[in-house]
C-alpha positions as CSV (number, residue, x, y, z in Angstrom):
1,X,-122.8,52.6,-77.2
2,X,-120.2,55.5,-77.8
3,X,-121.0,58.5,-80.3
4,X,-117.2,59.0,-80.8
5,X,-113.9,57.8,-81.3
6,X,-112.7,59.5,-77.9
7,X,-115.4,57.8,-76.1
8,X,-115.3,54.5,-77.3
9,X,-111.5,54.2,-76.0
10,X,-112.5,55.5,-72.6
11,X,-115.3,52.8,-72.3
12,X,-112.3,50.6,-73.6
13,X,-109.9,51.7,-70.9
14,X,-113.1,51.8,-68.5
15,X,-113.3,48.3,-68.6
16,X,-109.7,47.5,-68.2
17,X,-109.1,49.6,-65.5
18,X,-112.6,48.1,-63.8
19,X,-110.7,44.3,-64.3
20,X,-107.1,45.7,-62.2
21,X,-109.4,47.2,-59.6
22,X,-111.4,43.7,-59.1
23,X,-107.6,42.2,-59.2
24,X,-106.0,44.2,-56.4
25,X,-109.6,44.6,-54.7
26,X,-109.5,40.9,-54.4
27,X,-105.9,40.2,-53.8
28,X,-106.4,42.7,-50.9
29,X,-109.1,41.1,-49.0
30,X,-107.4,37.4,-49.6
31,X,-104.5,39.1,-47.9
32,X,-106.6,40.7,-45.3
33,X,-108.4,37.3,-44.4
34,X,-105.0,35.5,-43.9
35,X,-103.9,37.8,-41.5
36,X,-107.2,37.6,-39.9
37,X,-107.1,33.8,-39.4
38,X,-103.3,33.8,-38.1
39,X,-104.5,36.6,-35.8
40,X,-107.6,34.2,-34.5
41,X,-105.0,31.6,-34.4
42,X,-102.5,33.6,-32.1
43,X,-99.7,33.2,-34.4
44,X,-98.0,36.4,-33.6
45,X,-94.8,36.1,-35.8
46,X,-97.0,34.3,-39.0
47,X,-99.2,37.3,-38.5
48,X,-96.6,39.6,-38.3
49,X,-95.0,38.4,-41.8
50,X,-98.5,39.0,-43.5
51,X,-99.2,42.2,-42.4
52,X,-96.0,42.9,-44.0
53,X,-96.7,41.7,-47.2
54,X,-100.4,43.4,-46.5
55,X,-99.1,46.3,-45.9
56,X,-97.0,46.9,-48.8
57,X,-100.3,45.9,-50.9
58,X,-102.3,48.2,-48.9
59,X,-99.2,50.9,-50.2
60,X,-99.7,50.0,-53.7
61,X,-103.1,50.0,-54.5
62,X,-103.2,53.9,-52.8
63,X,-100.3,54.6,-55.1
64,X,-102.4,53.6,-58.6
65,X,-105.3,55.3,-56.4
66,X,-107.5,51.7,-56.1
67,X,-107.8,52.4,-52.8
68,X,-108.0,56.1,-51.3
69,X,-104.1,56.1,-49.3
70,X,-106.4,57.2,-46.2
71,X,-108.1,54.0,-46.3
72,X,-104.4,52.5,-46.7
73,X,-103.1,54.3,-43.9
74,X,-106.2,53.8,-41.8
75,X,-106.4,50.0,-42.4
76,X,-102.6,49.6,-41.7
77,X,-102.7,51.2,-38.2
78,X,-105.7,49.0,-37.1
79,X,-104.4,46.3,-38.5
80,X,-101.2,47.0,-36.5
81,X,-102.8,47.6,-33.2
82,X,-104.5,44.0,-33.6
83,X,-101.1,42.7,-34.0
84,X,-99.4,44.7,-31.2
85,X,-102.8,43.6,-29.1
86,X,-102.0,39.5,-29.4
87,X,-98.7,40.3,-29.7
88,X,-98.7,41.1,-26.4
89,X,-100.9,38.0,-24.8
């Protein structure tokens, strides 16, 4: 339980920022296992729409710092290399 005013409200913003992580966390990995699948699947142009829309949620979760934009960045490139890779076959 909070001693003060001030701390009550962060525990209060605490918890709502904790419930947008969990929502983009989650969108993020349901976006991430879609691509997967049409990867697996060989459906290069599928997969390259969804790494397009991942991509861009990758982008804004680093921008409200949900993600750390390395991880973004780092993510993105792998996940572009996969494409490029059954692209390619």
């Amino acid at each position: 339980m909070a001693n003060t005013k001030s701390a009550a409200k962060q525990a209060r913003a605490s918890v709502r920022r904790q419930a947008r992580n969990k929502s983009v966390l989650s969108k993020l990995h349901t976006l991430e296992r879609k691509f997967a699948g049409l990867c697996g699947e060989k459906k290069a142009t599928e997969a390259a729409e969804a790494l397009r829309v991942l991509s861009s949620a990758l982008d804004k979760a680093a921008k409200v710092q949900v993600v750390h934009r390395n991880l973004a960045s780092r993510k993105k490139s792998r996940l572009a290399a996969q494409l490029k890779k059954i692209a390619a076959a």
